[in-house]
PQR file with spaces between the fields and no chain letter, atoms N, CA, C, O and H, PARSE charges and radii, in Angstrom:
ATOM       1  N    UNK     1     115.031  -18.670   90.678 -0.4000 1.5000
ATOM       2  CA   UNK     1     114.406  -17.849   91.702 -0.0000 2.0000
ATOM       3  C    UNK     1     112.900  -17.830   91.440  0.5500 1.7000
ATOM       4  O    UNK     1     112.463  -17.497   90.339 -0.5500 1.4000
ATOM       5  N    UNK     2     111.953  -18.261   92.653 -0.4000 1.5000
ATOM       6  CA   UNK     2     110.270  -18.342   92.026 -0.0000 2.0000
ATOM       7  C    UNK     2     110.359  -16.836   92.502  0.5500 1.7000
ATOM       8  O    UNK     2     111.131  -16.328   93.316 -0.5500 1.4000
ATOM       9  H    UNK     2     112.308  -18.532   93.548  0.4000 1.0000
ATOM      10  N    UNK     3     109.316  -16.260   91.735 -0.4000 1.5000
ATOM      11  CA   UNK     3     108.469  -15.025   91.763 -0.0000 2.0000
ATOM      12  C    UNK     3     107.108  -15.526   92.360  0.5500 1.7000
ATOM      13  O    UNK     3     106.599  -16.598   92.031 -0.5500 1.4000
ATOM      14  H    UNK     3     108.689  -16.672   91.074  0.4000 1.0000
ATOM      15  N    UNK     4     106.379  -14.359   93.576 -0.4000 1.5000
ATOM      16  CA   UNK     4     105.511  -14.661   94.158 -0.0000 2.0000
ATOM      17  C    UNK     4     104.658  -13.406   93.788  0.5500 1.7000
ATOM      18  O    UNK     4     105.106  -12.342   93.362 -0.5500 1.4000
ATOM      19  H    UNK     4     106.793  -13.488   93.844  0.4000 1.0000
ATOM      20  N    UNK     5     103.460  -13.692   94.006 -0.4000 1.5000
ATOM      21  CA   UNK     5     102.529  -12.776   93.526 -0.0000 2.0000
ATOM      22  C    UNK     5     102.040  -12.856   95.072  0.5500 1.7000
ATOM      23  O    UNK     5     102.049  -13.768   95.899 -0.5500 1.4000
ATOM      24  H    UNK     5     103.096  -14.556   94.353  0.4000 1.0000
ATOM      25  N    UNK     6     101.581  -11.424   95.103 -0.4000 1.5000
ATOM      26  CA   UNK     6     100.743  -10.940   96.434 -0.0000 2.0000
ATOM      27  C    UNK     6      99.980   -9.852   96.080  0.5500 1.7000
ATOM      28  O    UNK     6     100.135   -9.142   95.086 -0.5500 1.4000
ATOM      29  H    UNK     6     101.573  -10.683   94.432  0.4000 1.0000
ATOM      30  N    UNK     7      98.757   -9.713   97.349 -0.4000 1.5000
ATOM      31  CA   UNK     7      97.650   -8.999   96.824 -0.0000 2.0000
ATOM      32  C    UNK     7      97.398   -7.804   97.910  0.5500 1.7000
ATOM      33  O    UNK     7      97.374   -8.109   99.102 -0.5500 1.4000
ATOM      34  H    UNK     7      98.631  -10.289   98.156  0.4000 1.0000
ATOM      35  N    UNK     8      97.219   -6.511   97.527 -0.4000 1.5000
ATOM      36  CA   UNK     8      97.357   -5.919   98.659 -0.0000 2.0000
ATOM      37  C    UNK     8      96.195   -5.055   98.746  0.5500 1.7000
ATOM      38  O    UNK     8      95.401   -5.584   97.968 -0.5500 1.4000
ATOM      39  H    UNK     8      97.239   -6.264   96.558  0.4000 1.0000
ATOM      40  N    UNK     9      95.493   -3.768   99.371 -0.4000 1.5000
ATOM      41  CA   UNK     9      94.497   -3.320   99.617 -0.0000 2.0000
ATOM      42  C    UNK     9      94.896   -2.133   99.562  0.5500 1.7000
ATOM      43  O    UNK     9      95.870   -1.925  100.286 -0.5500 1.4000
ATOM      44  H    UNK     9      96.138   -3.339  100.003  0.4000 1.0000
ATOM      45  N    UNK    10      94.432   -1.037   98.837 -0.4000 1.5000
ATOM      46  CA   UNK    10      94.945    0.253   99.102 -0.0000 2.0000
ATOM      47  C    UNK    10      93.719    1.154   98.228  0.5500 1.7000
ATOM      48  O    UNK    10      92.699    0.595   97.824 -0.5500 1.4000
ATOM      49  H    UNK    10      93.641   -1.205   98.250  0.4000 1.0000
ATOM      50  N    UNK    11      93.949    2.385   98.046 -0.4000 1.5000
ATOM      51  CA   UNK    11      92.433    3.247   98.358 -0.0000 2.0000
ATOM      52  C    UNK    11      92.865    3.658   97.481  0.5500 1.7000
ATOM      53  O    UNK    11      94.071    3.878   97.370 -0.5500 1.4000
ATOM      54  H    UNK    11      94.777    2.838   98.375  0.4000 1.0000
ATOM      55  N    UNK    12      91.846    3.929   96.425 -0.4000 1.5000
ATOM      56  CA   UNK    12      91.430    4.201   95.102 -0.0000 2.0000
ATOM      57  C    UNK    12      92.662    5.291   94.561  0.5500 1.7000
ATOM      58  O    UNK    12      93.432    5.152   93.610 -0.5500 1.4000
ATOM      59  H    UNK    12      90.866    3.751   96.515  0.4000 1.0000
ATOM      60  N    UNK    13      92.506    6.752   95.825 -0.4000 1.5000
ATOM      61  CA   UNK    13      93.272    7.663   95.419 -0.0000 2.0000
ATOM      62  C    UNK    13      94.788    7.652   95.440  0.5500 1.7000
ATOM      63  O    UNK    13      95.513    8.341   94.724 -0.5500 1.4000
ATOM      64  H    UNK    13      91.881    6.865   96.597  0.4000 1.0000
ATOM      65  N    UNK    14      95.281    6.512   96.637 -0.4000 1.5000
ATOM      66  CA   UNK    14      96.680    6.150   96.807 -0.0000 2.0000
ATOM      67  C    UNK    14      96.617    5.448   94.992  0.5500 1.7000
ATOM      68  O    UNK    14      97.425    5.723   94.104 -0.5500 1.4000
ATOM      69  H    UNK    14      94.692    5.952   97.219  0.4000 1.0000
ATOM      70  N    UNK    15      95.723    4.757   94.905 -0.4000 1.5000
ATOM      71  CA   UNK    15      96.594    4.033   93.980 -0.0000 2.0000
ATOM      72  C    UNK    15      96.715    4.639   92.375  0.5500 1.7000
ATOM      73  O    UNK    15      97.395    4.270   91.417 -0.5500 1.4000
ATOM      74  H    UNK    15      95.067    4.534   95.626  0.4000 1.0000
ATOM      75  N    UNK    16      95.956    5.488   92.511 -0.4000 1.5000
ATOM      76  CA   UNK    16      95.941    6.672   91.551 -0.0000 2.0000
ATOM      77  C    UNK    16      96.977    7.274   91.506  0.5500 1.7000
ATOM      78  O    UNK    16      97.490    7.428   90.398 -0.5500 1.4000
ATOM      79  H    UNK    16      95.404    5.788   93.289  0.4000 1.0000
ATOM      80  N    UNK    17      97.508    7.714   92.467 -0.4000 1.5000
ATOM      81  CA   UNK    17      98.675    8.782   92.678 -0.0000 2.0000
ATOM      82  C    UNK    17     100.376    8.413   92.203  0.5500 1.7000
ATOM      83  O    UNK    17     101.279    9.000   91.607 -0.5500 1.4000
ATOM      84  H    UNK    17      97.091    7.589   93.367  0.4000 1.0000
ATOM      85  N    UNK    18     100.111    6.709   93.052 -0.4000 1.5000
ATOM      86  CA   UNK    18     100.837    5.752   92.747 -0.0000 2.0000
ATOM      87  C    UNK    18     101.287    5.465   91.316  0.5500 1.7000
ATOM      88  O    UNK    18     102.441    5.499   90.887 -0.5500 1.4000
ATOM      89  H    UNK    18      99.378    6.233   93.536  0.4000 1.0000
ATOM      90  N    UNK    19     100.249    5.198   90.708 -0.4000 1.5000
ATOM      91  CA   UNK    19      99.883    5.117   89.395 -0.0000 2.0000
ATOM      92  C    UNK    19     100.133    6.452   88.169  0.5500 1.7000
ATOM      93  O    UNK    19     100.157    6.357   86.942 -0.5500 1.4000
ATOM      94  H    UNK    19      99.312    5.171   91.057  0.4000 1.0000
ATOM      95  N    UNK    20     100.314    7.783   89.127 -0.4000 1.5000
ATOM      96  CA   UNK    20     101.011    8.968   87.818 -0.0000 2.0000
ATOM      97  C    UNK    20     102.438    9.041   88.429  0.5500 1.7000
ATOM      98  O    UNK    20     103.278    9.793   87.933 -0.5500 1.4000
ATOM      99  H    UNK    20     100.295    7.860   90.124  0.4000 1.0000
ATOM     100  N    UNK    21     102.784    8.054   89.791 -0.4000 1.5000
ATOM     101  CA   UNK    21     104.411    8.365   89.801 -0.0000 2.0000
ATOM     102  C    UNK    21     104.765    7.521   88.846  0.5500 1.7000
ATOM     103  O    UNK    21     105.618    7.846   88.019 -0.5500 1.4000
ATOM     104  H    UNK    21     102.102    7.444   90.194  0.4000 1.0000
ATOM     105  N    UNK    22     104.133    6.265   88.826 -0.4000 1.5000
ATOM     106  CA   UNK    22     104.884    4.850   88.246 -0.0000 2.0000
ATOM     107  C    UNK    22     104.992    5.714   86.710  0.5500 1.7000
ATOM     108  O    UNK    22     106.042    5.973   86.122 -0.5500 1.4000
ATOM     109  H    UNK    22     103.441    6.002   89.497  0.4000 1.0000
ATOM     110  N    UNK    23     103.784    6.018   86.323 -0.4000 1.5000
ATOM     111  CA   UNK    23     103.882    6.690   84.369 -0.0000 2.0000
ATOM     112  C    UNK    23     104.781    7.700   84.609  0.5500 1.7000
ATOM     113  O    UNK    23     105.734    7.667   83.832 -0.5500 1.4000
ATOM     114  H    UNK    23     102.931    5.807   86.801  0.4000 1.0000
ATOM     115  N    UNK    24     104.812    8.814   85.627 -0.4000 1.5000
ATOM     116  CA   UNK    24     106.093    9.484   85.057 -0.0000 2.0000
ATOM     117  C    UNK    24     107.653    9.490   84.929  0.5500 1.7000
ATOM     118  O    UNK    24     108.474   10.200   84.349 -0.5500 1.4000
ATOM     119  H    UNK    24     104.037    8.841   86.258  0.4000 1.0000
ATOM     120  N    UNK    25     107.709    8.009   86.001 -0.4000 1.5000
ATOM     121  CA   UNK    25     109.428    7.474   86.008 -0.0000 2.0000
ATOM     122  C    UNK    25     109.528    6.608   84.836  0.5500 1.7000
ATOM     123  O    UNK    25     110.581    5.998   84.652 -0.5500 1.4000
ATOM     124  H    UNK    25     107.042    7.432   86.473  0.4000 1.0000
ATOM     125  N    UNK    26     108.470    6.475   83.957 -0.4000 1.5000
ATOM     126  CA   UNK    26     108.130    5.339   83.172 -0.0000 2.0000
ATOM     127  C    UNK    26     108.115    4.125   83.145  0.5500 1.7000
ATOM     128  O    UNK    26     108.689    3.521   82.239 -0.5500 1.4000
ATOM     129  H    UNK    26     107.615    6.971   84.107  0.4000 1.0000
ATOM     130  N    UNK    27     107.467    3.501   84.111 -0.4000 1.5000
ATOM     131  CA   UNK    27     107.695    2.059   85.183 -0.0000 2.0000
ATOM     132  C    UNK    27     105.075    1.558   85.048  0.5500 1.7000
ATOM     133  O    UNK    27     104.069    2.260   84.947 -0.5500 1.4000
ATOM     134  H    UNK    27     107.001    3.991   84.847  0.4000 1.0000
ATOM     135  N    UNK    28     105.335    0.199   85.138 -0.4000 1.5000
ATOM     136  CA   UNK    28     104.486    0.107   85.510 -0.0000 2.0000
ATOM     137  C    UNK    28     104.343    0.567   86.703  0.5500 1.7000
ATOM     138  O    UNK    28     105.269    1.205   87.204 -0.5500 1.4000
ATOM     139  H    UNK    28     106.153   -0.371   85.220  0.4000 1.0000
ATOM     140  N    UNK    29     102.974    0.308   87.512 -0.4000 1.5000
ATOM     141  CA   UNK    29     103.032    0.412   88.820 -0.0000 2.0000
ATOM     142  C    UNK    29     103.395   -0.686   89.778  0.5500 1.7000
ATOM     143  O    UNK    29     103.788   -0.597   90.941 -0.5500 1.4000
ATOM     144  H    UNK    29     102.222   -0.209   87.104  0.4000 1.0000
ATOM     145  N    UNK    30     103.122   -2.014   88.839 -0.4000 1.5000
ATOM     146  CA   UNK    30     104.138   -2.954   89.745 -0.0000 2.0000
ATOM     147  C    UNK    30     105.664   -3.107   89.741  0.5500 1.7000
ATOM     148  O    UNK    30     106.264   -3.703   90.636 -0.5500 1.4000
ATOM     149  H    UNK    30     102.804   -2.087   87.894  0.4000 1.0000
ATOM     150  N    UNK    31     106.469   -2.332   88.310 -0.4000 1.5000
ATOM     151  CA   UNK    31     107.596   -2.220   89.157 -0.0000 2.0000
ATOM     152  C    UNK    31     108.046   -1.373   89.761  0.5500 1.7000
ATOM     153  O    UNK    31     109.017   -1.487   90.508 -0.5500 1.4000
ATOM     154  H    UNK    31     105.981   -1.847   87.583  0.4000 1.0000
ATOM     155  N    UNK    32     107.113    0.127   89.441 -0.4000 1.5000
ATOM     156  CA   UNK    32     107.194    0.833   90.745 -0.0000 2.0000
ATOM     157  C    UNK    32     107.407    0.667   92.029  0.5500 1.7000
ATOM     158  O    UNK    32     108.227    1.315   92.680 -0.5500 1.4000
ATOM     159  H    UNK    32     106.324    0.220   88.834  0.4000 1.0000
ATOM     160  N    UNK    33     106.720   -0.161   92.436 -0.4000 1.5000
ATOM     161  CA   UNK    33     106.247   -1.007   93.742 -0.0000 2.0000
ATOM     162  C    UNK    33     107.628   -1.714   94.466  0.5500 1.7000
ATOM     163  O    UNK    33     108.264   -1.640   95.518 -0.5500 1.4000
ATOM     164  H    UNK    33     106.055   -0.687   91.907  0.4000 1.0000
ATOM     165  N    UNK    34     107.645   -2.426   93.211 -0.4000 1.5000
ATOM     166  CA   UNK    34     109.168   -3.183   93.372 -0.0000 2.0000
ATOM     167  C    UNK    34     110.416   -2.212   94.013  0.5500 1.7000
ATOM     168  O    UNK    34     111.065   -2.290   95.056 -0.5500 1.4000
ATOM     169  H    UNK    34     107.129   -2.487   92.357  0.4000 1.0000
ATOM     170  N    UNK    35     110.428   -1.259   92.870 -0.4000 1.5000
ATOM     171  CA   UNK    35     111.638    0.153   93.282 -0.0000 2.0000
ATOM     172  C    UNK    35     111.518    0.202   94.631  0.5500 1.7000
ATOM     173  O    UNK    35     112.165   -0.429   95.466 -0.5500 1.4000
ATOM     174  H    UNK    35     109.901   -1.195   92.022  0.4000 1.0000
ATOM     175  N    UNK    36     110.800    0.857   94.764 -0.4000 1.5000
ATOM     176  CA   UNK    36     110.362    1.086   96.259 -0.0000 2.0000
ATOM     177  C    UNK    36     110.487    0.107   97.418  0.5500 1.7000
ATOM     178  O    UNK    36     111.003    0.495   98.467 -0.5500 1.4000
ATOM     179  H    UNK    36     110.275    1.370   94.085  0.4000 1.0000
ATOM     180  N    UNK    37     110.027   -1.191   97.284 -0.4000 1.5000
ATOM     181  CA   UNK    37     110.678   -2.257   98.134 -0.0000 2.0000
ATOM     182  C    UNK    37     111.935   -2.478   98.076  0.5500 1.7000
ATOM     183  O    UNK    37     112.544   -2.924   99.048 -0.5500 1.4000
ATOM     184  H    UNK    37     109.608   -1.506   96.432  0.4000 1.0000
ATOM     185  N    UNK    38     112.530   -2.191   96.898 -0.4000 1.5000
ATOM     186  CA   UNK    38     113.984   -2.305   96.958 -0.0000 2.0000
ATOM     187  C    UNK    38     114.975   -1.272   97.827  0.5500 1.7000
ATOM     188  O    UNK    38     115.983   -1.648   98.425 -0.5500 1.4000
ATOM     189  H    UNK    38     112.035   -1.828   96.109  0.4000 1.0000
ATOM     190  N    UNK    39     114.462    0.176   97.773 -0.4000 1.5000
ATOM     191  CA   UNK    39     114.915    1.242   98.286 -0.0000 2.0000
ATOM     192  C    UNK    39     114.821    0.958   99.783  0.5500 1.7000
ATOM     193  O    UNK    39     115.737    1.216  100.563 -0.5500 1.4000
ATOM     194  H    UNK    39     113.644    0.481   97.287  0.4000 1.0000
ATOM     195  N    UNK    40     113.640    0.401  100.140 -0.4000 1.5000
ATOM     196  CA   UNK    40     113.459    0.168  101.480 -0.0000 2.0000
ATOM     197  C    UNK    40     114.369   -1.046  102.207  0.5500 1.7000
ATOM     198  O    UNK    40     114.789   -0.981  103.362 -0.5500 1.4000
ATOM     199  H    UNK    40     112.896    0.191   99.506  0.4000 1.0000
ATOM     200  N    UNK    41     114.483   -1.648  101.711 -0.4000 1.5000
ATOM     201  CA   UNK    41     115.263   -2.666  102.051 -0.0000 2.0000
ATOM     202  C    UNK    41     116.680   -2.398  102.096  0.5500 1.7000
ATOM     203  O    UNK    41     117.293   -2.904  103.036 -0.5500 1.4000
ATOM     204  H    UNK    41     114.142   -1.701  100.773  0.4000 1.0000
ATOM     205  N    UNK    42     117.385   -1.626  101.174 -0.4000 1.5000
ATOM     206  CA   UNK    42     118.582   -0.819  101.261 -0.0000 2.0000
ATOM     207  C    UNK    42     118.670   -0.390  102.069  0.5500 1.7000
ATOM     208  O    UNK    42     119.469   -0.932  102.833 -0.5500 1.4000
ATOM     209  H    UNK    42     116.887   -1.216  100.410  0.4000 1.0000
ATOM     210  N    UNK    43     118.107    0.635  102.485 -0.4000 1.5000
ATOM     211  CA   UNK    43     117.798    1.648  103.794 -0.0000 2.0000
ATOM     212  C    UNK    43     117.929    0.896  104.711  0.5500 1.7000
ATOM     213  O    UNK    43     118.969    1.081  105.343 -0.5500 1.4000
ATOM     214  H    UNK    43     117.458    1.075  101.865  0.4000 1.0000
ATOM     215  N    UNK    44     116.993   -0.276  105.227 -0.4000 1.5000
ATOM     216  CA   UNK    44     116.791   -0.854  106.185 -0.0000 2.0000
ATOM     217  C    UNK    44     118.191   -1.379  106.525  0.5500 1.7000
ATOM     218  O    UNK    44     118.766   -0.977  107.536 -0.5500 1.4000
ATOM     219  H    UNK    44     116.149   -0.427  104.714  0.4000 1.0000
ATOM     220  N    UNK    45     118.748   -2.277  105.692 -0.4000 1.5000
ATOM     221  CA   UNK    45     120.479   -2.759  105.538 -0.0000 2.0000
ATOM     222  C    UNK    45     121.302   -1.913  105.751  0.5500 1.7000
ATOM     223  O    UNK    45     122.144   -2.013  106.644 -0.5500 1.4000
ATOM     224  H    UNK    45     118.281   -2.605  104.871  0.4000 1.0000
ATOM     225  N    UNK    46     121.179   -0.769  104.832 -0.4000 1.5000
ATOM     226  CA   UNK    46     122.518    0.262  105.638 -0.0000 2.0000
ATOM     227  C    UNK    46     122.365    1.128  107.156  0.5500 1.7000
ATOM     228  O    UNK    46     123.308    1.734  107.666 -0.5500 1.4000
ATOM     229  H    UNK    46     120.495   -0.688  104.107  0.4000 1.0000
ATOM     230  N    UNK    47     120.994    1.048  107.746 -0.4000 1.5000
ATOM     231  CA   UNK    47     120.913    1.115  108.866 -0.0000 2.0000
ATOM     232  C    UNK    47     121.459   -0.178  110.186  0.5500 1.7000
ATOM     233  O    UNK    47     122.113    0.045  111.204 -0.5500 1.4000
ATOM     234  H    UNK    47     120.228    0.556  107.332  0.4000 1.0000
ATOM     235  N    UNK    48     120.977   -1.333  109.752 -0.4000 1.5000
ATOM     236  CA   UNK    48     120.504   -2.499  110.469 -0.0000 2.0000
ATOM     237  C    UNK    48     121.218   -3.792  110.206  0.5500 1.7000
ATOM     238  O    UNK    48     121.083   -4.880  110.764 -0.5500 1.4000
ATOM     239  H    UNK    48     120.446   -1.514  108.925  0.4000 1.0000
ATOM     240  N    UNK    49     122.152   -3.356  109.047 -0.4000 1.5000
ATOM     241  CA   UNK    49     123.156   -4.641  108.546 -0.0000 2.0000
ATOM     242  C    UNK    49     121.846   -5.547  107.933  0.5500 1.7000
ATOM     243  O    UNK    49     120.645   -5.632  108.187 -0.5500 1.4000
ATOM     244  H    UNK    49     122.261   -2.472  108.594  0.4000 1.0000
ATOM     245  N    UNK    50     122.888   -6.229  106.885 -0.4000 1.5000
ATOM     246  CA   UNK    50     122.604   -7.498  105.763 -0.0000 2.0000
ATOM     247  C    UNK    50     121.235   -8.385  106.453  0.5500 1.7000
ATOM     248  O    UNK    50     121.457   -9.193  107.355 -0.5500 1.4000
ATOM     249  H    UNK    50     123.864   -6.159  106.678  0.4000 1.0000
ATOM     250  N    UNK    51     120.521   -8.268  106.195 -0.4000 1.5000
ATOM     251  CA   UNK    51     119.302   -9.530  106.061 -0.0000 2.0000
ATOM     252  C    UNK    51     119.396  -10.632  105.197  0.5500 1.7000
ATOM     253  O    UNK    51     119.123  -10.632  103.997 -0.5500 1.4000
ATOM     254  H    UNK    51     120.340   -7.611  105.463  0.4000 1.0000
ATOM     255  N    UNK    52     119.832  -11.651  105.934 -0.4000 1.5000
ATOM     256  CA   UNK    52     120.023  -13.421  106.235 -0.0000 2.0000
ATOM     257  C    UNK    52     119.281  -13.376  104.273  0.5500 1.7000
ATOM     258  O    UNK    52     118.067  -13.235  104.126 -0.5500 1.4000
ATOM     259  H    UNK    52     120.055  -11.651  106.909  0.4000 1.0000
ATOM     260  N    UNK    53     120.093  -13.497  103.189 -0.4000 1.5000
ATOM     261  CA   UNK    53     119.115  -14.113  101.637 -0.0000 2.0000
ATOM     262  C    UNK    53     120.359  -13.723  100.668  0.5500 1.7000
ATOM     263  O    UNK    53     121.340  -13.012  100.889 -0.5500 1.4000
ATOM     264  H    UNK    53     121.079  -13.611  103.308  0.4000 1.0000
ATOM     265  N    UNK    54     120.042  -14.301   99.743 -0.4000 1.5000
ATOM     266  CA   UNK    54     120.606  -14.478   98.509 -0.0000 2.0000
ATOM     267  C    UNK    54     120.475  -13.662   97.353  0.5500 1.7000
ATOM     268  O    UNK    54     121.052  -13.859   96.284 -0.5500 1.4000
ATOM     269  H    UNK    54     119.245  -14.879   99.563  0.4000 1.0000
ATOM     270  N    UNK    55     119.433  -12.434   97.703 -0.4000 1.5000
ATOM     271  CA   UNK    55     119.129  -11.547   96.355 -0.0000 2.0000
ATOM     272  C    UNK    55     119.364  -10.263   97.067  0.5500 1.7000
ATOM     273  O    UNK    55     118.885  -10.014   98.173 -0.5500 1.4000
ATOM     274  H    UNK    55     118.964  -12.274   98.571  0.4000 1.0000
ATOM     275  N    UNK    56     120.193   -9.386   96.322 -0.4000 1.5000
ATOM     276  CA   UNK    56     120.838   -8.500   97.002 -0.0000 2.0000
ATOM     277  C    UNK    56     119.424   -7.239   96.380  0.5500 1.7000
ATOM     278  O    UNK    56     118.862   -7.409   95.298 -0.5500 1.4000
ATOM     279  H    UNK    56     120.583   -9.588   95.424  0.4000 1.0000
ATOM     280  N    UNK    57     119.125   -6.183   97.229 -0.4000 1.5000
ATOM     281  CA   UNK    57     118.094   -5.328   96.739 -0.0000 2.0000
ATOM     282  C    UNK    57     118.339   -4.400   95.271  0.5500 1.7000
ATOM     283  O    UNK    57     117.591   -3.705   94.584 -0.5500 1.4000
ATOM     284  H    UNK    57     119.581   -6.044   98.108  0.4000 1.0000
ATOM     285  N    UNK    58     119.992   -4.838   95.178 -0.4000 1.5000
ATOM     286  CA   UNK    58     119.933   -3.991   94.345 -0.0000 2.0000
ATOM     287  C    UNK    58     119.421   -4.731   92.590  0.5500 1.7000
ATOM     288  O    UNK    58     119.173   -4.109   91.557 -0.5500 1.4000
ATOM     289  H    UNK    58     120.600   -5.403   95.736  0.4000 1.0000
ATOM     290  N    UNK    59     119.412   -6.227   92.837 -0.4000 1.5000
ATOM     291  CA   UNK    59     118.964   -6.928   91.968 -0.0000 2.0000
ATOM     292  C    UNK    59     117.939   -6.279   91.240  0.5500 1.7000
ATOM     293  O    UNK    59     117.212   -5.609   91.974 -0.5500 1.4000
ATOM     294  H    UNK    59     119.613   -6.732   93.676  0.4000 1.0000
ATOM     295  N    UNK    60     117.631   -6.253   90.005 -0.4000 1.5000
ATOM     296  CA   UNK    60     116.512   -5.777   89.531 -0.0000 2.0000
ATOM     297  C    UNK    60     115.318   -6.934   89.004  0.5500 1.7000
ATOM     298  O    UNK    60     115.214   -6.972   87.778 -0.5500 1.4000
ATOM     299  H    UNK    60     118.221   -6.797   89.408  0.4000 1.0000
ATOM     300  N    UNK    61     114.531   -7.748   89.665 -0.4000 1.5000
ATOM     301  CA   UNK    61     113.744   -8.978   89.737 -0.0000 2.0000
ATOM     302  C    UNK    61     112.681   -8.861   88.371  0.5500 1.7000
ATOM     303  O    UNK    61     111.878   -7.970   88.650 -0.5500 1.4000
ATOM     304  H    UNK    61     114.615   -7.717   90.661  0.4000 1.0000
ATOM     305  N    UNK    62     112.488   -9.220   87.507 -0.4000 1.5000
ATOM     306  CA   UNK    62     111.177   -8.916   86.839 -0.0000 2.0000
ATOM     307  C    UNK    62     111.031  -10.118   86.453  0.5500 1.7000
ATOM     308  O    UNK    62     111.995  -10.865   86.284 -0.5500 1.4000
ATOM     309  H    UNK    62     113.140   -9.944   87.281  0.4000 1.0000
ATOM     310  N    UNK    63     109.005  -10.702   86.137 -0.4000 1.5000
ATOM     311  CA   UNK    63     108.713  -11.431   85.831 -0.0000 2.0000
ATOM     312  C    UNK    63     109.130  -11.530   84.362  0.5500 1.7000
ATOM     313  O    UNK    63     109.268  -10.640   83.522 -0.5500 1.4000
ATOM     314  H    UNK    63     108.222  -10.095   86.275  0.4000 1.0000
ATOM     315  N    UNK    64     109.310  -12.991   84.273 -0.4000 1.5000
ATOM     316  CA   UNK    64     109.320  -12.959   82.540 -0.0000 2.0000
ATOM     317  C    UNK    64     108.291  -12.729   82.304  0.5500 1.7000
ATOM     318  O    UNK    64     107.398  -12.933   83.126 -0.5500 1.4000
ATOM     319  H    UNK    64     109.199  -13.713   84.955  0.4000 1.0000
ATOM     320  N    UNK    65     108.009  -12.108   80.820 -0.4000 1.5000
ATOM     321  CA   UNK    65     107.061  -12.349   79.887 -0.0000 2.0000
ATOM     322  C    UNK    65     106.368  -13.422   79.381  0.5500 1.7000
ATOM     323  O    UNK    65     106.800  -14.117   78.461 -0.5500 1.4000
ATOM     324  H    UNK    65     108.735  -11.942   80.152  0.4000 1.0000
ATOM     325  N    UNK    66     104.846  -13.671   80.178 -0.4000 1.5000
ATOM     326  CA   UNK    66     104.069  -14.990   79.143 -0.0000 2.0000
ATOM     327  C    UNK    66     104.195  -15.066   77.813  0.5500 1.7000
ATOM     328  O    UNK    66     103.879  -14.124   77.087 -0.5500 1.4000
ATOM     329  H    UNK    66     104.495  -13.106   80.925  0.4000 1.0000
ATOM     330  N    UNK    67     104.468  -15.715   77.554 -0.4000 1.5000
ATOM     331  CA   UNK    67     104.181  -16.533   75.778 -0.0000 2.0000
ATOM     332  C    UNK    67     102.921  -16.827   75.938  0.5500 1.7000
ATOM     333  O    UNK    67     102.297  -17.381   75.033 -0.5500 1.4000
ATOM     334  H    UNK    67     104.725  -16.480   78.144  0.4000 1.0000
């Protein structure tokens, strides 16, 4: 499975805020991010039925670790 990196735009204080949920679930903020796309996508499916792919949301995706 490739992992894609994307870049997004968001305002200092969102990402601040963002940033004391991610430390207090104890998550970076990118897999915070992730959670959250995942939740959404659930939602979206148990509203709207299965979206056409092969990785189910409940997958938990993380980059490996560079060496």
């Amino acid at each position: 499975m490739a992992i894609k990196s994307i870049s997004i735009r968001i305002e200092e204080e969102m990402l601040d805020k963002i940033g004391f949920v991610a430390d207090y679930e104890g998550r970076s903020v990118n897999s915070h991010i992730l959670v959250l796309i995942r939740e959404n996508i659930k939602k979206f499916e148990e509203i709207n039925g299965a979206i056409e792919g092969t990785v189910s949301p409940e997958i938990n995706v993380k980059p490996t670790r560079k060496k």
